[in-house]
N, C-alpha and C positions, 0 to 999 in steps of 0.2 A: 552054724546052720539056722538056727534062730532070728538072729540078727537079718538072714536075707530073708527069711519067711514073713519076718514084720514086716520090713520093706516092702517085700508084693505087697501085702494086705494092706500099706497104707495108700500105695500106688490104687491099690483098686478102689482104697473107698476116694480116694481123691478125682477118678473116675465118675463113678457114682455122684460126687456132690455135685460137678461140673454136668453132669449130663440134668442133673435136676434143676438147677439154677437155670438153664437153658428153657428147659420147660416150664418154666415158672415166667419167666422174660416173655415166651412166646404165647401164654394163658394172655398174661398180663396185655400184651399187644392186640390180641385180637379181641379182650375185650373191650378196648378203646377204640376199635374199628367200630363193632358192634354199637356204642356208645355215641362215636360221630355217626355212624349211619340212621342212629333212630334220632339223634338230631335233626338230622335234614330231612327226614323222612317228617319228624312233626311242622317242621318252618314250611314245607309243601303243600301240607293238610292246613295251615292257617293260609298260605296263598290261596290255595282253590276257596278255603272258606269266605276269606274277603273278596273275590272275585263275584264268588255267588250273590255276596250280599249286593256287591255294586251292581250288579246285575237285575237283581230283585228291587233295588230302588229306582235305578234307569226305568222301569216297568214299570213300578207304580207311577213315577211322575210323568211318563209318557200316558199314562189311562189318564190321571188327573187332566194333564192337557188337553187330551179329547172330550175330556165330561165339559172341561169349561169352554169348547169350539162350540162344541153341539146345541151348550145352554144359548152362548151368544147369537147362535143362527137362527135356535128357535125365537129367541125375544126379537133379534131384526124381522122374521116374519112376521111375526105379532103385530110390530108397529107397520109393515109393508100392508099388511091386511086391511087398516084401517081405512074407510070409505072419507075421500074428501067430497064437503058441498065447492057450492057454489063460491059462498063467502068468505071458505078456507081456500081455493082458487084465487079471489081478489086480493086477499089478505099478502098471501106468498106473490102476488106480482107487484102491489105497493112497495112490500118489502125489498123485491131485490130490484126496482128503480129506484130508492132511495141509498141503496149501497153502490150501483152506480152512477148517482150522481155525486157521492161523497167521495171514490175513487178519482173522478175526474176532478173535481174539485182540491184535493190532495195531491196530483200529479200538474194540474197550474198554479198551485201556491196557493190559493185562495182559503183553503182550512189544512188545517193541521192537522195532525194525525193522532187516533183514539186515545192514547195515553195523555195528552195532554189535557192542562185543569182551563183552559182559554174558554172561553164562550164560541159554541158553532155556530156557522150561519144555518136558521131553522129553513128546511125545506119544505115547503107545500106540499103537501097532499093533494091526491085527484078532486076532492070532493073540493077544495078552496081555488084549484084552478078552475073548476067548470064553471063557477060561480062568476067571476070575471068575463065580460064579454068580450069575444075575440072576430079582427076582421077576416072574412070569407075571402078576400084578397089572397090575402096571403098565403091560407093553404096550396088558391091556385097555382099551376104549373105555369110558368111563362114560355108561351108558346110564340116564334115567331114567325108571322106571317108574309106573306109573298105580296110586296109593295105593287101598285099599278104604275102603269107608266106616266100620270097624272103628279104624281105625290115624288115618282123617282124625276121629273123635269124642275118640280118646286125643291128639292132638295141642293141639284144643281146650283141652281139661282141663288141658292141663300149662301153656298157655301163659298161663289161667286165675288159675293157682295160684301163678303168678310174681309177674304183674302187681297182686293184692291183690283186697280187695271193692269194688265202688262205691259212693261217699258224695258225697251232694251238695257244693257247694259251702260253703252256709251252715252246714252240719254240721261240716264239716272246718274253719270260722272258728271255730266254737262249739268245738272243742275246743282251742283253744289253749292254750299254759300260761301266756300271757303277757295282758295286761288289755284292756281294749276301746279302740274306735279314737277319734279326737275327734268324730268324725262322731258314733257310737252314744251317746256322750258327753252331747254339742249335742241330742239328740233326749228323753234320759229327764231332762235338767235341765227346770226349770219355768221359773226366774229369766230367765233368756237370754230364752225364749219372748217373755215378760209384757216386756223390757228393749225389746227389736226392736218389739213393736207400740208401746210409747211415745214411739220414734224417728219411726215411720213417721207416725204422727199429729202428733206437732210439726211435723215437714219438711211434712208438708200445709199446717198453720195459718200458717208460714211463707210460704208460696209465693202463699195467699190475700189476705196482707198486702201481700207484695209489687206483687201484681195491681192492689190498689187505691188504692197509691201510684203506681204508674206513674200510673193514668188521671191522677192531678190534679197531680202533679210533673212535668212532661216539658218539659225543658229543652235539646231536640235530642239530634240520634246524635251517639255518640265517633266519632273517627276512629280507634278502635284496639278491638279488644275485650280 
């Protein structure tokens, strides 16, 4: 009787351990849940923190950029404000004809271009071209005028007297200095004439003969002509 009483009791405490080890396993587990949870709960709280911070610097360097538009607009109207004379007028149109004509001058070859060590051709200024006397001519516009009938009959005549007399053609053959052509030749010869109808006349009688030898020789077509 003993011997089975131990037994239960050992059966119960064997019970007993397994249900504690169980609870121990499951402590254990959820406080490693707990553990990874305030992990990622802190890796969230360093995102929002560096987010904020990029945020806060995006801000400051957008304000910085505006302080420095603001300055640069003010200083352009600063210098926008300034009154020009006369003189600073003169000054700025010397200047950009003298860069026009060194563009032009660079685009036909004639100078070279800023970088280069070459000696330029020096440009005159208005003050040394006015100095120099220039003809009134040439400013003027050339205007052309409606001729009289006087000046348009003397133009005639001279252009007349250039061009020579008019000769016909066969005239201007006939005087050659040099002998007649074979054509003129072939036409005051007699011989030739009288030669060529002798021709034409045999080549006929020929052709007659031929006619009448066909009809009675006819020994079929070639295959070839």
């Amino acid at each position: 009787i003993m011997s089975g009483e131990e037994g239960g009791e050992d059966e119960d405490s064997g019970d007993d351990e397994g249900e504690d080890g169980e609870e121990l396993s499951s402590a254990s587990e959820s406080a490693d849940g707990d553990t990874k949870d305030d992990r990622k709960g802190e890796a969230r709280k360093r995102k929002f923190a560096d987010f904020d911070q990029q945020l806060d610097a995006a801000n400051t360097s957008l304000r910085a950029l505006k302080k420095l538009t603001a300055a640069k607009l003010e200083r352009s109207t600063e210098a926008d404000d300034h009154i020009y004379s006369n003189e600073d007028f003169q000054r700025i149109k010397e200047l950009q004809a003298k860069a026009k004509a060194r563009s032009a001058l660079t685009q036909h070859g004639l100078l070279k271009g800023s970088g280069s060590k070459s000696a330029a051709i020096k440009i005159p200024s208005s003050d040394q071209l006015s100095l120099k006397p220039l003809d009134p001519s040439k400013l003027e516009a050339h205007i052309r005028t409606k001729m009289t009938k006087e000046q348009r009959v003397a133009l005639m005549k001279a252009g007349r007297e250039e061009r020579g007399e008019y000769k016909s053609r066969t005239a201007i053959k006939q005087n050659k200095k040099g002998g007649k052509s074979n054509r003129q030749k072939e036409r005051n010869k007699i011989l030739p004439i009288a030669a060529k109808r002798a021709k034409v006349a045999k080549s006929k009688e020929e052709k007659k003969r031929k006619q009448m030898r066909s009809g009675k020789q006819f020994r079929g077509k070639k295959a070839w002509k």
